[in-house]
MIKOLKE-179054 format. One line per field, with one value per residue (C-alpha): residue in one letter; x, y, z. Coordinates in Angstrom, 2 decimals, always signed. Layout:
<sites>
res <- c(A,...)
c1 <- c(X,...)
c2 <- c(Y,...)
c3 <- c(Z,...)
</sites>
This chain:
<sites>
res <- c(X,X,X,X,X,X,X,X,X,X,X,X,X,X,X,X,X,X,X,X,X,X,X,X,X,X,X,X,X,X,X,X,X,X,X,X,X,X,X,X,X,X,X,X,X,X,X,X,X,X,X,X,X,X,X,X,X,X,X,X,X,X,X,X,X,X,X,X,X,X,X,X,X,X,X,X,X,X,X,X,X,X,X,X,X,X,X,X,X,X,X,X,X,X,X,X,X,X,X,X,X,X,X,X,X,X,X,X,X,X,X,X,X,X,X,X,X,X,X,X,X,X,X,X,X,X,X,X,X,X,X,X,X,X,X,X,X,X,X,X,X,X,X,X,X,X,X,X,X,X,X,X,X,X,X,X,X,X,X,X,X,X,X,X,X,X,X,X,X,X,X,X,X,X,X,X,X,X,X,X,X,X,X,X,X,X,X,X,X,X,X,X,X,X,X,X,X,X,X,X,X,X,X,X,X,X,X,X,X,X,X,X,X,X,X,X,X,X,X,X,X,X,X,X,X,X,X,X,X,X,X,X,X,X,X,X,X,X,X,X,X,X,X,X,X,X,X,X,X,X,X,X,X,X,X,X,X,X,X,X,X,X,X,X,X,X,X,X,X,X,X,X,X,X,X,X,X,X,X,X,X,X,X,X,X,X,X,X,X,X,X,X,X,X,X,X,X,X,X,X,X,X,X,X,X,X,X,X,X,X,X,X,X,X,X,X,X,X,X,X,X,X,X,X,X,X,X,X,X,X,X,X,X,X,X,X,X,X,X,X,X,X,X,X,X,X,X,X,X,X,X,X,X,X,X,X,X,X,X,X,X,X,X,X,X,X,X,X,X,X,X,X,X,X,X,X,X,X,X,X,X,X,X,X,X,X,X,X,X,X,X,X,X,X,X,X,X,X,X,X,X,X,X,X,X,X,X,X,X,X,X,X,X,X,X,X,X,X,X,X,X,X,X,X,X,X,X,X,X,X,X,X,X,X,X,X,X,X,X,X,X,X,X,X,X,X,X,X,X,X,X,X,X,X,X,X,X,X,X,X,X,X,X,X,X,X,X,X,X,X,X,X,X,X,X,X,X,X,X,X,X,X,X,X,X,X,X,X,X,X,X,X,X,X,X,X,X,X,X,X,X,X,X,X,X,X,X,X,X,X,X,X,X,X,X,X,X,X,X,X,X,X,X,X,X,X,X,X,X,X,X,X,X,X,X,X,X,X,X,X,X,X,X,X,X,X,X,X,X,X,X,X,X,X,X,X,X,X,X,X,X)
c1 <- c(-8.91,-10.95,-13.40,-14.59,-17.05,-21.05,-21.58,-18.46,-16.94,-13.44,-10.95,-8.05,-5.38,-2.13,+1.11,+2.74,+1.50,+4.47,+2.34,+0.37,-1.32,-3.29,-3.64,-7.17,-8.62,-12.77,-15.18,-18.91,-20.71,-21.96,-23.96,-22.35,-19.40,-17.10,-13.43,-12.05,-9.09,-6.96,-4.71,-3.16,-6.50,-8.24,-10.85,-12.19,-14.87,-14.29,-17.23,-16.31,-18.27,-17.88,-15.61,-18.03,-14.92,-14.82,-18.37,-19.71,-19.53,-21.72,-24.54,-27.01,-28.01,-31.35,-32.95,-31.89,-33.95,-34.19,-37.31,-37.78,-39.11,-41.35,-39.22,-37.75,-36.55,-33.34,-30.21,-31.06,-35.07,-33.83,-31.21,-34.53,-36.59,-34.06,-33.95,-36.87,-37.47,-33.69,-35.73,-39.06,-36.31,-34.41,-38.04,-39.27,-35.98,-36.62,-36.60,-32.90,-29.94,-28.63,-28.81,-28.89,-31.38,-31.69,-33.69,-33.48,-34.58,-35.01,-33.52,-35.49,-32.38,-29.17,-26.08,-22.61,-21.41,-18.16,-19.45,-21.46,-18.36,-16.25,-19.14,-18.30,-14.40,-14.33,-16.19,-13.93,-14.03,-15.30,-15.36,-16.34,-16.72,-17.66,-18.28,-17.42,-19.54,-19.29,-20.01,-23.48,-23.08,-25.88,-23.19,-24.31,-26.79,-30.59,-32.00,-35.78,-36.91,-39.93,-41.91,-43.19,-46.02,-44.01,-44.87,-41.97,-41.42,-38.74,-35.50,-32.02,-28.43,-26.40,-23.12,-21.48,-21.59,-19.82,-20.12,-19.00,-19.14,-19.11,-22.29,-19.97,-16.35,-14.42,-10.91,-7.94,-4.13,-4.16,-5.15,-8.42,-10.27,-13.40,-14.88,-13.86,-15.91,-18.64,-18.58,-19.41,-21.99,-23.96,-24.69,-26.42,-29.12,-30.68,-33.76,-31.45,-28.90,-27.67,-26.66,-22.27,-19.41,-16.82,-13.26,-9.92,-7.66,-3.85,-2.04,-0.02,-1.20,+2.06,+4.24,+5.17,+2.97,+4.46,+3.81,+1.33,-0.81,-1.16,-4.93,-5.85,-4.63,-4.67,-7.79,-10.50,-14.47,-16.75,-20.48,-21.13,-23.18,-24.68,-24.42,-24.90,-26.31,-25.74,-28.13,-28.66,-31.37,-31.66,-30.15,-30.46,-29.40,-29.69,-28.40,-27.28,-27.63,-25.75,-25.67,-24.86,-24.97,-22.43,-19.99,-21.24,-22.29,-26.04,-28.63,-28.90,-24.91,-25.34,-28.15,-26.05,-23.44,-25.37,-26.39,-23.35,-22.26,-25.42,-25.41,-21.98,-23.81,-23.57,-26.66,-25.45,-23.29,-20.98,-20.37,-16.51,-13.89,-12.96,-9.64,-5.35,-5.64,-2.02,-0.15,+3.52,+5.97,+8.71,+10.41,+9.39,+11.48,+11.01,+11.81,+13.37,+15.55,+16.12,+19.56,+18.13,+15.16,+17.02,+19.53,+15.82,+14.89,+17.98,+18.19,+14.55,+15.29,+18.39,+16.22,+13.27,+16.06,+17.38,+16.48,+16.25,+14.00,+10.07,+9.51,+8.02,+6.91,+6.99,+5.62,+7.90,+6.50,+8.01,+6.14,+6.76,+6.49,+5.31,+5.97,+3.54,+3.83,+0.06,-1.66,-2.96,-7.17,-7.44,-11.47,-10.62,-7.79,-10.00,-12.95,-10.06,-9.19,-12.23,-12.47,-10.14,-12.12,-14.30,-13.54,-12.57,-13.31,-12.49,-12.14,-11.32,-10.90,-10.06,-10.72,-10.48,-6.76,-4.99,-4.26,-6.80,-6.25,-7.54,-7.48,-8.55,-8.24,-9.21,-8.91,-11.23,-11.50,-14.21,-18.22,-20.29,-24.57,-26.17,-24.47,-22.94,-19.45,-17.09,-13.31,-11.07,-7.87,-5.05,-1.71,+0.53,+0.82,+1.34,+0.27,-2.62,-1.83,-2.13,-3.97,-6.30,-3.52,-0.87,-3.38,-4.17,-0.37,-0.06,-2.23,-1.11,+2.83,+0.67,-1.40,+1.28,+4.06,+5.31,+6.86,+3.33,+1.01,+3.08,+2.82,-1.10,-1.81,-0.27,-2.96,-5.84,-4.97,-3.90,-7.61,-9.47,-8.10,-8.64,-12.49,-13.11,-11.75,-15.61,-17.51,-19.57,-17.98,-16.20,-16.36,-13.82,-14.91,-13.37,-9.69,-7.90,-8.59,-7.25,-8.72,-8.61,-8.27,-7.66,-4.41,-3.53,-4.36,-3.88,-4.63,-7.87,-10.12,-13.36,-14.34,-17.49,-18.91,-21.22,-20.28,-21.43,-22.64,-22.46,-20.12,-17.70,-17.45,-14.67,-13.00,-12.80,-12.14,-8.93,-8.15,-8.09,-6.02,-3.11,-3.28,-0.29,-1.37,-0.34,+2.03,+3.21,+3.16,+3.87,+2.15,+4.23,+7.36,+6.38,+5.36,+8.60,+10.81,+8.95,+8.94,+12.82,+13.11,+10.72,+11.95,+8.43,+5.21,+2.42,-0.31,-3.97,-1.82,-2.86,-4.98,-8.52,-11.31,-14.27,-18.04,-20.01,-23.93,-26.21,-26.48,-23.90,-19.97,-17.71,-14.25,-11.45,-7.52,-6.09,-3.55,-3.35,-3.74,-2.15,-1.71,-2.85,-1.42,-1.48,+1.06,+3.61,+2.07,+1.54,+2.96,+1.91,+2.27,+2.99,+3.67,+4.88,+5.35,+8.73,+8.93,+11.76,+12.39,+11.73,+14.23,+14.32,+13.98,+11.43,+9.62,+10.12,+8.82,+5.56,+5.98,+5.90,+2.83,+0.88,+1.95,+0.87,-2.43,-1.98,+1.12,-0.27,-2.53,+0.29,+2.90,+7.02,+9.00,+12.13,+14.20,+12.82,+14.88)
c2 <- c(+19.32,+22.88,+24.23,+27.78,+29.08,+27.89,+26.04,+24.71,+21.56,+20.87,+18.55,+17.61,+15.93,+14.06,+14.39,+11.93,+8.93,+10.14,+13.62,+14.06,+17.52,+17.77,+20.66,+22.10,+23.00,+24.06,+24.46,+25.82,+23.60,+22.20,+22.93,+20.09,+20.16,+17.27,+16.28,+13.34,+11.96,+10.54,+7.68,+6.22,+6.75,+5.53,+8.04,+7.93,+10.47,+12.73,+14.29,+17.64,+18.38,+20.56,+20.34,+20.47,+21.51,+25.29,+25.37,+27.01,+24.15,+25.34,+26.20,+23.51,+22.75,+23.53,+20.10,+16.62,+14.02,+10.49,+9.50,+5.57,+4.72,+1.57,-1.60,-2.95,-6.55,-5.41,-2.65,-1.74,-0.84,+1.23,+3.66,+3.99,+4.98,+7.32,+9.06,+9.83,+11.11,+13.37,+14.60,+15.52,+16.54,+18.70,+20.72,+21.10,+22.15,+22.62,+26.08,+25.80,+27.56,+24.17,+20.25,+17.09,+14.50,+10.66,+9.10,+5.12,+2.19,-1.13,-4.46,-7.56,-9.83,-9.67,-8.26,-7.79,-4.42,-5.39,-6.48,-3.40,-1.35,-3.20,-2.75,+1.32,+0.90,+4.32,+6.41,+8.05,+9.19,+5.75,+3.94,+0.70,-0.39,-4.18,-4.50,-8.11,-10.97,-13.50,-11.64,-11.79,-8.69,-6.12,-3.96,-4.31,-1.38,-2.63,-0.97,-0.35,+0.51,+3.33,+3.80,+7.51,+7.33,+5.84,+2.35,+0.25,-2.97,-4.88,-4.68,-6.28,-6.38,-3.44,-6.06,-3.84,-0.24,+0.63,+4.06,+6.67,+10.26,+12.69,+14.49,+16.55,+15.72,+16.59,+17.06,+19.31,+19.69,+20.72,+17.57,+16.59,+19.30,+19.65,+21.69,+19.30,+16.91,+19.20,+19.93,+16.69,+15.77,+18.91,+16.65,+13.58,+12.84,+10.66,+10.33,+9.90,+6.97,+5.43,+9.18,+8.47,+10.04,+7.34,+8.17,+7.53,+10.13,+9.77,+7.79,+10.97,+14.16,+16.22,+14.44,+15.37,+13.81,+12.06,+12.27,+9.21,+10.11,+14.33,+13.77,+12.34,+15.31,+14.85,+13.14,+12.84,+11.54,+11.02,+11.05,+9.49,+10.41,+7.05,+3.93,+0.34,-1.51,-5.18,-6.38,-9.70,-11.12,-7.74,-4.16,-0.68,+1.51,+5.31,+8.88,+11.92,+15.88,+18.26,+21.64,+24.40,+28.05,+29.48,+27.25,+28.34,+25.24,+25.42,+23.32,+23.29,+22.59,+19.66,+18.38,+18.97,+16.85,+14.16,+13.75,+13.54,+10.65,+8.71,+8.37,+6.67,+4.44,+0.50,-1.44,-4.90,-6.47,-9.41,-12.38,-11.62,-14.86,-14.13,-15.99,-15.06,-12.87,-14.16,-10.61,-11.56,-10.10,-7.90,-6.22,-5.77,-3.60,-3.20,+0.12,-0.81,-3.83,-6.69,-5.05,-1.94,-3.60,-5.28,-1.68,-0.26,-3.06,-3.23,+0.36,+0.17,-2.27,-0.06,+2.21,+0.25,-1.23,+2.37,+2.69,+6.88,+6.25,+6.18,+3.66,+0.70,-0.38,+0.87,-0.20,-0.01,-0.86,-1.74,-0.27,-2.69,-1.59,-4.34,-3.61,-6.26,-7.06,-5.78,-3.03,-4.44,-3.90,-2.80,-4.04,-7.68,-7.43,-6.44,-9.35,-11.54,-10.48,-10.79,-15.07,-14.72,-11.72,-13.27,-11.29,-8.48,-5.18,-4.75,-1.17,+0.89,+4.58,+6.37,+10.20,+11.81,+12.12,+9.24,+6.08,+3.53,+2.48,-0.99,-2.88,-6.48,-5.19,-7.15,-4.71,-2.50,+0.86,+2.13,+1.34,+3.70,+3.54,+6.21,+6.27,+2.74,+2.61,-0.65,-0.91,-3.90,-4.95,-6.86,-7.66,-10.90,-12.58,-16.06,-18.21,-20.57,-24.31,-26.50,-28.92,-28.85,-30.32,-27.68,-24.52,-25.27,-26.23,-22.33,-20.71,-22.41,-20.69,-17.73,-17.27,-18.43,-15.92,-13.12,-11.20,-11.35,-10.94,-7.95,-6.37,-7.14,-5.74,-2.65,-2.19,-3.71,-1.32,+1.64,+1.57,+0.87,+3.93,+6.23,+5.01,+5.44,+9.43,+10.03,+6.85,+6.41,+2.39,+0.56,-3.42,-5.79,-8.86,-11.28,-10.09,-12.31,-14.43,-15.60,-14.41,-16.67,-15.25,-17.60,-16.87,-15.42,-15.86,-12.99,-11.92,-10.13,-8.56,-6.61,-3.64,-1.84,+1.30,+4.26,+7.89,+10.42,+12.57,+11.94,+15.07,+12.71,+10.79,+12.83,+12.82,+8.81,+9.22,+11.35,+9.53,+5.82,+6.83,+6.07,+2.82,+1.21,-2.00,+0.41,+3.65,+2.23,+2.99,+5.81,+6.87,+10.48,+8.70,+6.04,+8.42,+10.72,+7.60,+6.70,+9.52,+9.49,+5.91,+4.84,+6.44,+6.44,+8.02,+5.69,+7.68,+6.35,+2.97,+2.44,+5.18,+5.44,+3.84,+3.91,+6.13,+9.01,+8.57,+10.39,+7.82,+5.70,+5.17,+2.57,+2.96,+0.15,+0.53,+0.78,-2.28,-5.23,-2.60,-1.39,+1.40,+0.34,+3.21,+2.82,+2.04,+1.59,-1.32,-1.54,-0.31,-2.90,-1.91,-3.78,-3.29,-5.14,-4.52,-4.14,-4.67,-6.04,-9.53,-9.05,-10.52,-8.76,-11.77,-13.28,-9.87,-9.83,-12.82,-11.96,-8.54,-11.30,-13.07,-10.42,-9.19,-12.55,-11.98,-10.06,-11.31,-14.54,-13.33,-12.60,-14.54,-14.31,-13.74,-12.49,-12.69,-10.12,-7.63)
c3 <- c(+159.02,+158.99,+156.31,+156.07,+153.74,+153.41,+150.28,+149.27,+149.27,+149.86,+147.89,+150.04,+147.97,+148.93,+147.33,+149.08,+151.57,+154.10,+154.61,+157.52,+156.22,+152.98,+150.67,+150.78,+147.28,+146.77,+144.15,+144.33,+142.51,+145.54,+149.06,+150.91,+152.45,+152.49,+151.52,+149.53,+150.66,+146.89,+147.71,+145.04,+143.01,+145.08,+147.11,+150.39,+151.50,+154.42,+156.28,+157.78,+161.42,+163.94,+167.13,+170.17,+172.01,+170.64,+171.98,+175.40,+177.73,+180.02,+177.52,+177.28,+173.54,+172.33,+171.71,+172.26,+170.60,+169.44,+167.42,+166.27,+162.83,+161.93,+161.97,+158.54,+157.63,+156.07,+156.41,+152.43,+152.93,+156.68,+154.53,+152.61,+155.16,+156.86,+153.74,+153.43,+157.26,+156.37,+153.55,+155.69,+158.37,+155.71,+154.72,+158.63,+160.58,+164.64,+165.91,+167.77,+166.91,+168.34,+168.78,+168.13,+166.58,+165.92,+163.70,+164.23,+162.65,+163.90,+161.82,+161.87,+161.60,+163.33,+161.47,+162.68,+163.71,+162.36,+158.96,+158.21,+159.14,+156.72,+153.68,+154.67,+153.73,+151.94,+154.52,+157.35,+160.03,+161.45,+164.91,+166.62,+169.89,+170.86,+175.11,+176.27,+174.46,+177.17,+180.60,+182.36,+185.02,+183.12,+181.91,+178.04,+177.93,+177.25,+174.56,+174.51,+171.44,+171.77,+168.61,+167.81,+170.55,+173.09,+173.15,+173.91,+171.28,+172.43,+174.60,+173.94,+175.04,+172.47,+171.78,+169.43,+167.68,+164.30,+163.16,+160.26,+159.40,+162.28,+163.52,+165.61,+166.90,+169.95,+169.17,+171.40,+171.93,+175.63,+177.89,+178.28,+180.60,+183.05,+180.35,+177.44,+179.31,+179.42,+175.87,+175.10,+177.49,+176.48,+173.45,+175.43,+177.53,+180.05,+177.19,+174.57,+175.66,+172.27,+171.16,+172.56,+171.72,+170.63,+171.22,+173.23,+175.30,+175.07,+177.69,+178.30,+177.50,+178.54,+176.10,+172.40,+170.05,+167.37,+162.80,+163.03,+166.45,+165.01,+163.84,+167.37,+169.53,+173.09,+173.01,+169.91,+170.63,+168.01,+168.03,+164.10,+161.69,+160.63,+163.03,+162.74,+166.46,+166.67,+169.16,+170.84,+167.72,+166.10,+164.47,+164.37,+161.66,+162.82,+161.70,+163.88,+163.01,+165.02,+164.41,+166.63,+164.72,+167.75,+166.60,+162.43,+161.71,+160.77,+160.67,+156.61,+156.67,+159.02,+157.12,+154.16,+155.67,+156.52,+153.00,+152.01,+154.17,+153.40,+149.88,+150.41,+152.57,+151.33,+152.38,+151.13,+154.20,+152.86,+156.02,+156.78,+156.90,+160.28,+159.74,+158.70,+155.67,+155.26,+154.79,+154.32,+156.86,+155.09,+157.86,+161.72,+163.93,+167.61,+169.05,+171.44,+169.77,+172.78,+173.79,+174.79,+175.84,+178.79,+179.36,+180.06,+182.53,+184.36,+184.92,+185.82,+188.43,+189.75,+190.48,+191.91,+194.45,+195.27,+199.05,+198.19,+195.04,+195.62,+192.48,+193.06,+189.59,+186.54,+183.19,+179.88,+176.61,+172.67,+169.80,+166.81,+163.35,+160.65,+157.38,+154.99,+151.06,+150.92,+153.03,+156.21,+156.05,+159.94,+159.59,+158.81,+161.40,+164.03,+162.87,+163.42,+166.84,+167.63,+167.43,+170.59,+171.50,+174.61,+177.69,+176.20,+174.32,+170.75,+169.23,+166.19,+165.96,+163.00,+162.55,+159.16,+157.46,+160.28,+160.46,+162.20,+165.93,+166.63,+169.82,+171.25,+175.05,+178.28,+180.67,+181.74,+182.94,+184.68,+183.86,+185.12,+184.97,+187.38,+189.88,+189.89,+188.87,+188.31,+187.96,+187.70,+188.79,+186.10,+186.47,+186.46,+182.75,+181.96,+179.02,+178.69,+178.84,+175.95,+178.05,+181.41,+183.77,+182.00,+181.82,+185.66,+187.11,+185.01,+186.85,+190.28,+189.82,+188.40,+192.18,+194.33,+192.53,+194.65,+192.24,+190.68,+193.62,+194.45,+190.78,+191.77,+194.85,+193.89,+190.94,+192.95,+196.27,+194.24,+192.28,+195.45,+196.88,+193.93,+193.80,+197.92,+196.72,+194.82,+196.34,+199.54,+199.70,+197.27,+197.39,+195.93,+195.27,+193.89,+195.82,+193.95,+191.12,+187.24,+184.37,+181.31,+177.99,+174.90,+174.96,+178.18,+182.20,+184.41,+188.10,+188.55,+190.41,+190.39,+192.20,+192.67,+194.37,+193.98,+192.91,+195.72,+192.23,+188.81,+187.84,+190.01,+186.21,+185.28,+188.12,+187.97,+184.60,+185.63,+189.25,+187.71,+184.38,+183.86,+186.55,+187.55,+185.27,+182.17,+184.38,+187.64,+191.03,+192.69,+189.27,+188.32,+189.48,+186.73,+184.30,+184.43,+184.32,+181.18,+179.36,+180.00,+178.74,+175.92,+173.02,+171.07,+171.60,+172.89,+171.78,+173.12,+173.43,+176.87,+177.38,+178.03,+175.17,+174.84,+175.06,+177.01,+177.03,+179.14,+182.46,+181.23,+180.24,+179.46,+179.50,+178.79,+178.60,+175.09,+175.40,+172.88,+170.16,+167.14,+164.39,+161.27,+158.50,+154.72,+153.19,+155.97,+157.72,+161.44,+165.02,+167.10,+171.00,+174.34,+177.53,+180.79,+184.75,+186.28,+189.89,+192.30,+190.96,+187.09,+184.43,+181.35,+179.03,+180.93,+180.13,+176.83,+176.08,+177.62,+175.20,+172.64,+174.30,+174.18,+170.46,+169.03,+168.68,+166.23,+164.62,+164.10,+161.57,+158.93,+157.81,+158.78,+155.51,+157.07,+160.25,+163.00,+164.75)
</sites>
């Protein structure tokens, strides 16, 4: 969505929920510009922003800053008090023609990301990002709160981020580039490491992107204009002006903006039942249905045992669209997933005018700090036992499977290789090893090195996606047989998720995720690893495995297809 014009705001209306573009009306009764989005009669406002990505990449910005306000006991007195400093801000503007500026206030309790995000349901765009609750290994970024002269007060594990509004966005149809990169890390700083850019990049950028995945583009990062921090016994609640006047949006428009968004702010955060809302199943069709499910695997497997063809494995996925009596709230889905949410990474990304991609995810990516970079390694599926003996004779057939260690080994190898390309040594330790999810076990394994330069982050970024846990292996062989087979568009299902900061990333894979739209439900993906020995219904039901999660959290009404 585009808005020319200073001082005007823009009314986008919707004629019908099938749309994906709105009609663009304005007044000029107003400085501010934003958009409200009518559904039904019922609004939701739309900040507008800039894209960072039709800036000068290689133009640093003027000033990068992060200033910390007194701490406050409650989320209700900090929207005060950042009011008040966007009001001195508004009056005293720096002397850039561009940057980017956070004003931050400590909490004196500990709130839920997740919660806060859900007291914002009328605010979009909006994002959240939860790293793994349960692990130990430093990769939870410490925060170290500095007060205006510098004195540090306290510092604490950052467990989860919610965000809304967009201070700027970075948003393209071509595949993500060098210099997209670079547009967005011209917006953060070593000094400045809570300002991220949230986002996800399609899990292929070459193929035709489909009505429901249009307001993503190729790849869409966020860096919000108000944020919620959940910390380990504490909160932040911060705001974030961009403005860049090469790109014409000025500091009094992004100030303007900003405004906007926070008097839509809601202070009061209500404790969410974390438990089945109880939606009632009306229809659910799986594209594709179990008959050309197992055409796909068999011909996948005819060509995997082709002496002439170079495929080894190859991943197919179903896309499975649940249509409920009652809209699906993708907020209280996500607080659900995240019960069974230890080990993993939950997400939500939803830019303005689109439909809201969720994900409880296991699997990471990369995690990069400095120079340090991570990876891991996960392949091989089976279900947890419903007791000790069970859940261990499980994961004994799972280790000791060869059609499984060899679906393995080709991730683990094929990731070790692709790190030793940008790192001085790469270590893998554990080789081999089960994962335990609540629900699921897989075979994992973690690998570490250390970037020869820290530009090397989007090369990583580039090398490691797609892996052959979510493409295959040889990975273009994989991806071409795909694109010939799956006759829907993944989208950021199984791409890359996650957040730039200056010194730091975190990427996971987009898997275990869905597409929550309004008023048509849900497309709820899956995918699973075809090598020499699989059996289509064997793979389906672990498509059904993996689906549950979320499935379990309505209820069936009719027969599915």
């Amino acid at each position: 969505m585009a808005a020319t014009g200073a001082g005007r705001h823009y009314v986008a209306r919707f004629v019908d929920s099938e749309l994906t573009k709105c009609t663009l009306s304005y007044s000029q009764h107003s400085s501010c510009r934003q958009s409200i989005q009518v559904f039904h009669n019922k609004f939701q406002v739309c900040t507008l922003s800039m894209n960072g990505c039709q800036g000068d990449p290689k133009l640093p910005v003027g000033t990068i800053e992060t200033r910390t306000l007194a701490a406050v006991p409650s989320p209700d007195l900090a929207m005060d008090r950042l009011n008040l400093a966007i009001g001195d801000l508004k009056y005293s503007p720096p002397p850039f023609s561009s940057g980017i500026i956070r004003l931050q206030v400590p909490i004196q309790q500990r709130i839920e990301a997740i919660e806060w995000l859900h007291a914002q349901n009328q605010i979009l765009p909006r994002c959240f990002f939860s790293g793994r609750r349960s692990r130990a290994n430093g990769a939870n970024l410490l925060v170290d709160m500095t007060n205006g002269n510098g004195h540090n007060s306290f510092g604490q594990n950052l467990l989860s981020v919610a965000g809304v509004g967009s201070a700027v966005f970075f948003r393209q149809l071509h595949p993500f580039s060098y210099d997209d990169w670079r547009s967005i890390t011209r917006f953060l700083s070593l000094k400045c490491p809570l300002i991220r850019a949230y986002g996800a990049i399609r899990f292929d950028a070459r193929a035709n992107i489909s009505r429901e995945w249009e307001a993503f583009g190729s790849f869409y990062f966020t860096v919000p204009q108000v944020e919620f921090d959940e910390l380990e016994g504490s909160s932040i609640l911060a705001v974030t002006v961009a403005w860049d006047n090469a790109l014409s949006w000025t500091w009094d428009e992004a100030i303007d903006s900003l405004e906007a968004t926070t008097h839509q702010v809601a202070s009061v955060v209500v404790m969410l039942r974390k438990e089945a809302s109880g939606e009632l199943i009306l229809s659910n069709n799986h594209v594709p249905n179990k008959t050309h499910w197992d055409l796909a695997v068999k011909r996948a497997l005819q060509t995997i045992n082709r002496s002439s063809s170079p495929l080894i494995k190859v991943v197919l996925a179903r896309s499975s669209r649940v249509l409920t009596a009652t809209d699906i709230d993708p907020i209280t889905w996500l607080a659900c997933l995240q019960v069974e949410g230890e080990n993993a990474y939950q997400f939500c990304l939803q830019p303005p005018n689109a439909p809201a991609f969720i994900g409880n995810t296991p699997e990471q990516l990369f995690h990069r700090k400095w120079l340090s970079i991570s990876s891991e390694a996960m392949a091989g599926t089976r279900a947890r036992g419903g007791s000790r003996t069970l859940d261990l004779q499980i994961e004994h057939d799972l280790l000791s499977s060869p059609k499984d260690h060899l679906e393995f080994t080709i991730v683990r190898e094929s990731i070790q290789n692709k790190l030793e390309s940008v790192c001085d040594r790469v270590v893998v330790e554990p080789k081999k090893t089960v994962r335990k999810l609540r629900r699921i076990q897989h075979l994992f394994a973690q690998l570490a090195g250390n970037l020869k330069r820290e530009d090397d982050e989007f090369e990583i970024l580039s090398y490691l996606h797609p892996t052959p846990a979510v493409c295959g292996f040889p990975t273009e062989t994989a991806r071409l047989f795909i694109s010939e087979t799956e006759m829907f568009d993944r989208g950021m299902y199984a791409g890359p998720v996650g957040w730039f900061g200056g010194g730091e990333s975190e990427f996971a894979v987009g898997i275990r995720s869905a597409l929550v739209e309004k008023d048509l439900g849900a497309l709820i993906y899956a995918g699973t690893g075809i090598v020499e020995g699989s059996n289509p219904s064997l793979e389906w039901d672990e498509l059904e495995l993996k689906t549950s999660q979320f499935t379990k959290l309505l209820q069936l009404e009719v027969p599915w297809r």
